[in-house]
mmCIF file of the C-alpha atoms, coordinates in Angstrom:
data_MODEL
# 
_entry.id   MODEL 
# 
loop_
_atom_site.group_PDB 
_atom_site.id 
_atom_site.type_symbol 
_atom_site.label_atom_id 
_atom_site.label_alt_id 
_atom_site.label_comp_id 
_atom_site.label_asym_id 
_atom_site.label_entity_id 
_atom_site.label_seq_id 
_atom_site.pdbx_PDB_ins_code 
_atom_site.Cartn_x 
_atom_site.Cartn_y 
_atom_site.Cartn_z 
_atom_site.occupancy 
_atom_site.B_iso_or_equiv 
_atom_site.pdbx_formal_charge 
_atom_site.auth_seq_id 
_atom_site.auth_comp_id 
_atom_site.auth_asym_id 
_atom_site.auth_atom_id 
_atom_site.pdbx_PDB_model_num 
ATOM 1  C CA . UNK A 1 1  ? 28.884 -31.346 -28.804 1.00 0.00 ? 1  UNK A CA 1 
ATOM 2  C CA . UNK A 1 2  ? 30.601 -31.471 -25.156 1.00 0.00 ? 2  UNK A CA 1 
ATOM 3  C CA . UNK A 1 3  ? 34.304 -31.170 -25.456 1.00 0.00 ? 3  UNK A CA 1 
ATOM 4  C CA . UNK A 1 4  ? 34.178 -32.066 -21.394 1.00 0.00 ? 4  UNK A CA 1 
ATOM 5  C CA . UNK A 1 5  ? 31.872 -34.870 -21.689 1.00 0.00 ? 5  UNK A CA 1 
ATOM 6  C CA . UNK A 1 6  ? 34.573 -37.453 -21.405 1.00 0.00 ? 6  UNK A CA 1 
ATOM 7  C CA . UNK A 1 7  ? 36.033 -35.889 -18.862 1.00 0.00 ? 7  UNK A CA 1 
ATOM 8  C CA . UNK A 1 8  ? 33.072 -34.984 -16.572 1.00 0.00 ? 8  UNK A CA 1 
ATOM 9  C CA . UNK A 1 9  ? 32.157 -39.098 -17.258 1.00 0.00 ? 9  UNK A CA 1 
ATOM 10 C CA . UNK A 1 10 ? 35.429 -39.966 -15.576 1.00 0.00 ? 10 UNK A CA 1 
ATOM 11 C CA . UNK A 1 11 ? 35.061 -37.876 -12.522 1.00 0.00 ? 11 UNK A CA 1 
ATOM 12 C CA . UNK A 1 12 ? 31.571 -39.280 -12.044 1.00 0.00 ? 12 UNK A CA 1 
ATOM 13 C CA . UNK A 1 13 ? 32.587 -42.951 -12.873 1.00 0.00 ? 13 UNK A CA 1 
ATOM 14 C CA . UNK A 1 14 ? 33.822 -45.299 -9.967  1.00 0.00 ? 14 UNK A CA 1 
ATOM 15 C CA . UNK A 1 15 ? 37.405 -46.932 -11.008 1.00 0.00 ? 15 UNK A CA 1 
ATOM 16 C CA . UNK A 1 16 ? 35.434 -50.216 -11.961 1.00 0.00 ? 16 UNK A CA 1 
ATOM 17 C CA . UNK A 1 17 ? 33.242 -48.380 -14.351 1.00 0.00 ? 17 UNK A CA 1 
ATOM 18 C CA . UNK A 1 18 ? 36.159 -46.663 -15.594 1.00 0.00 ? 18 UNK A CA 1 
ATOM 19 C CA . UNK A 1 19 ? 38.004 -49.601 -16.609 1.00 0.00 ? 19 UNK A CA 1 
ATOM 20 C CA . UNK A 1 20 ? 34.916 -51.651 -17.572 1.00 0.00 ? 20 UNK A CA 1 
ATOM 21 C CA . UNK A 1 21 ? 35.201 -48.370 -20.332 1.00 0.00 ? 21 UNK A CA 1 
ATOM 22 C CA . UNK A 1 22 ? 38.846 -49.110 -21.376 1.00 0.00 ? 22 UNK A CA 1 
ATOM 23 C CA . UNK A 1 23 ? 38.166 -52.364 -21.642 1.00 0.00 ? 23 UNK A CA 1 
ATOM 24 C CA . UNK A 1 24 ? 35.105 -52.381 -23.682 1.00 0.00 ? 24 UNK A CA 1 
ATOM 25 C CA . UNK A 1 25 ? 37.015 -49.719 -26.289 1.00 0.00 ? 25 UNK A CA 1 
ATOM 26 C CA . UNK A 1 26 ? 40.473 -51.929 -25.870 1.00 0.00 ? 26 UNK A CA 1 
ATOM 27 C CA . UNK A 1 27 ? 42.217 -48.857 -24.394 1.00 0.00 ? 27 UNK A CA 1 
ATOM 28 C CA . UNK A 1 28 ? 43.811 -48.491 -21.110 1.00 0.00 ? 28 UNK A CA 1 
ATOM 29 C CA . UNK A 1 29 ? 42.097 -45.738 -18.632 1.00 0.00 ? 29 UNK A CA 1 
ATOM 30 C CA . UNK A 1 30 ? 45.301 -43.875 -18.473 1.00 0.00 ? 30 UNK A CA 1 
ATOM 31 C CA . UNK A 1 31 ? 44.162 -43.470 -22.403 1.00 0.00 ? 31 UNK A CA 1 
ATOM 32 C CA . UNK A 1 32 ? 41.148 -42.265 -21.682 1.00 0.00 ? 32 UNK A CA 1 
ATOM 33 C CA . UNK A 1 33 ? 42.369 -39.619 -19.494 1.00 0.00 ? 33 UNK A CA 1 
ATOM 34 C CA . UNK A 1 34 ? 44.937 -38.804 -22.521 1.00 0.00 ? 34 UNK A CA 1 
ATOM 35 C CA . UNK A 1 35 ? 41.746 -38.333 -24.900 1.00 0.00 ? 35 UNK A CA 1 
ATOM 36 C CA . UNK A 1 36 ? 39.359 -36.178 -22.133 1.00 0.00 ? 36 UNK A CA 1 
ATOM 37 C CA . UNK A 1 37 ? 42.341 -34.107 -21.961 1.00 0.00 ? 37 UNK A CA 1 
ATOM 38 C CA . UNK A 1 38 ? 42.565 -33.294 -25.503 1.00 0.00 ? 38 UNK A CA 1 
ATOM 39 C CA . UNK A 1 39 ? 46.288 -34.912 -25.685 1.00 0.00 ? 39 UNK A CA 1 
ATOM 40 C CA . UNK A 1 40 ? 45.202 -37.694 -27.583 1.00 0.00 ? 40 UNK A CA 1 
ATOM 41 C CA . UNK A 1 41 ? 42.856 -36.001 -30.496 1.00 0.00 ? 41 UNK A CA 1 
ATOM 42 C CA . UNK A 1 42 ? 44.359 -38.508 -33.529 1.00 0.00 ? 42 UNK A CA 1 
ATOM 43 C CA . UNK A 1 43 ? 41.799 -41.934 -31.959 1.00 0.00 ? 43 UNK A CA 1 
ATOM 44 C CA . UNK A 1 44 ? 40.565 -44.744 -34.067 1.00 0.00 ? 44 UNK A CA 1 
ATOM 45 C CA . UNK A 1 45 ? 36.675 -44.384 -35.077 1.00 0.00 ? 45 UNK A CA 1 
ATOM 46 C CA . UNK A 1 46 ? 36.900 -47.976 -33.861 1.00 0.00 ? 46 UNK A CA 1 
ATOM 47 C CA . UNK A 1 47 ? 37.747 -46.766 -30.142 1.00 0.00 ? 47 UNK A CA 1 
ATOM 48 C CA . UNK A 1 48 ? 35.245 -44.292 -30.121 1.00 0.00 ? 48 UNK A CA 1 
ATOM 49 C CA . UNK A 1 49 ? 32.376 -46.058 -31.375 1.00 0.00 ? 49 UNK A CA 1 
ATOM 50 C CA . UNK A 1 50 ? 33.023 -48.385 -28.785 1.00 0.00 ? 50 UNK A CA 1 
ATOM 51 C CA . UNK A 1 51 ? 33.392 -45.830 -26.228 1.00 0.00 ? 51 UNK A CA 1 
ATOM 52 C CA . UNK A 1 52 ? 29.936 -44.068 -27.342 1.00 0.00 ? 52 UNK A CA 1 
ATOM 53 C CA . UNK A 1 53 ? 28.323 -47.555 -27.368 1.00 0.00 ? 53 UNK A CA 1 
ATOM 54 C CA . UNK A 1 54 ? 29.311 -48.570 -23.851 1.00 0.00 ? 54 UNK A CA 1 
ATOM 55 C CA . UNK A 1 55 ? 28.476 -45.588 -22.216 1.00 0.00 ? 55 UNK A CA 1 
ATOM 56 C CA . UNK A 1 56 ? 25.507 -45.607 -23.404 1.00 0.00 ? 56 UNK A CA 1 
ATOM 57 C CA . UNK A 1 57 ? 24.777 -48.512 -22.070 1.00 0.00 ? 57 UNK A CA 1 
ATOM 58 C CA . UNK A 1 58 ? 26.247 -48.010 -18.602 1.00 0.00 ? 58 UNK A CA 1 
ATOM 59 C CA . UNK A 1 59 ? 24.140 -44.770 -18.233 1.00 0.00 ? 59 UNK A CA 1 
ATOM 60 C CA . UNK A 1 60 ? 21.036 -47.212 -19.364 1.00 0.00 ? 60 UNK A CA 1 
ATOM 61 C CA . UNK A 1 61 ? 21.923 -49.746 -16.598 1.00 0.00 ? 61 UNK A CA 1 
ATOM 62 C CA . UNK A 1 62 ? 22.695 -46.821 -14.169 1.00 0.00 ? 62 UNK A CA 1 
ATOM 63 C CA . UNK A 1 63 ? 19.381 -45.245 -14.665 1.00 0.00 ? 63 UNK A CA 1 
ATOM 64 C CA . UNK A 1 64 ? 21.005 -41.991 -15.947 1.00 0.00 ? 64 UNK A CA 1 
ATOM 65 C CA . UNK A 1 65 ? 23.473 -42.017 -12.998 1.00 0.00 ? 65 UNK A CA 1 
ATOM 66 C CA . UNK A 1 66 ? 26.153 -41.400 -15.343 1.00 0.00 ? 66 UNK A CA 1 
ATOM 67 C CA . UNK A 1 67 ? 26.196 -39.262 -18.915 1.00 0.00 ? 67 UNK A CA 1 
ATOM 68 C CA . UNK A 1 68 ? 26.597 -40.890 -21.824 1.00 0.00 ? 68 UNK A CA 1 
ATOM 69 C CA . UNK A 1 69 ? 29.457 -40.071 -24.397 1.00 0.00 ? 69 UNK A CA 1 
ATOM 70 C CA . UNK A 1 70 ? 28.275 -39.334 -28.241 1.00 0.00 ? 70 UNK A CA 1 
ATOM 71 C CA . UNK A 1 71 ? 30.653 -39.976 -30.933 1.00 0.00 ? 71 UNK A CA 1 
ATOM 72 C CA . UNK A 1 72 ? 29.917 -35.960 -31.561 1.00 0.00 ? 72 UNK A CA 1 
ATOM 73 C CA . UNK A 1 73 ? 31.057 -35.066 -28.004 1.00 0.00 ? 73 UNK A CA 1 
ATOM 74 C CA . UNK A 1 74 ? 34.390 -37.071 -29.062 1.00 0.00 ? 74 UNK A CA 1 
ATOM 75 C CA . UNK A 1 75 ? 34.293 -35.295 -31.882 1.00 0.00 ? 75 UNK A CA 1 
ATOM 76 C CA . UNK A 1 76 ? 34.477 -32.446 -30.442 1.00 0.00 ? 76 UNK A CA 1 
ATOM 77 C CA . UNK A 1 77 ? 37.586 -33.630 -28.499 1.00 0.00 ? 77 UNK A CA 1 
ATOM 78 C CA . UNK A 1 78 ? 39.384 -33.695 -31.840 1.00 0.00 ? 78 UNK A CA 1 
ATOM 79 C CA . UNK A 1 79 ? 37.808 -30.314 -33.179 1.00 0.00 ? 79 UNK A CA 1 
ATOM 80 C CA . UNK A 1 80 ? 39.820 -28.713 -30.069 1.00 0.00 ? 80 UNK A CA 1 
ATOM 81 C CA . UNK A 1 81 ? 41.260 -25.509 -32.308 1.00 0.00 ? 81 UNK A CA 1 
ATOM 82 C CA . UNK A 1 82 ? 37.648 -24.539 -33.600 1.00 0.00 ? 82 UNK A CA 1 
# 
């Protein structure tokens, strides 16, 4: 589990891939920002699945260019005390 995953995906993303994330896990990117910074550690399975899912498949289309976010990683996100 990668606590930083999230974040380290956002620095690496261009702003089109970033919102082609929010948009695929009906978020804003502001939001994701909120949940890489571990200010936002109460989000819907729902919203992370999706995020997992999608990220996934952009690192697939960017031949590994960019990680790929588990739903562990965003676990780990909401783990932040331990």
């Amino acid at each position: 589990m990668d606590r930083e995953k999230l974040g380290r995906w956002l620095r690496e993303a261009t702003p089109e891939e970033r919102q082609e994330l929010a948009d695929a896990a009906d978020i804003s990117v502001g939001y994701l920002y909120q949940m890489a910074g571990g200010h936002r550690d109460n989000f819907r399975l729902r919203t992370a699945f999706r995020i997992a899912k999608k990220s996934y498949q952009m690192h697939i289309r960017k031949g590994s260019s960019l990680p790929y976010v588990t739903l562990d990683d965003l676990y780990a996100i909401t783990n932040n005390k331990g």
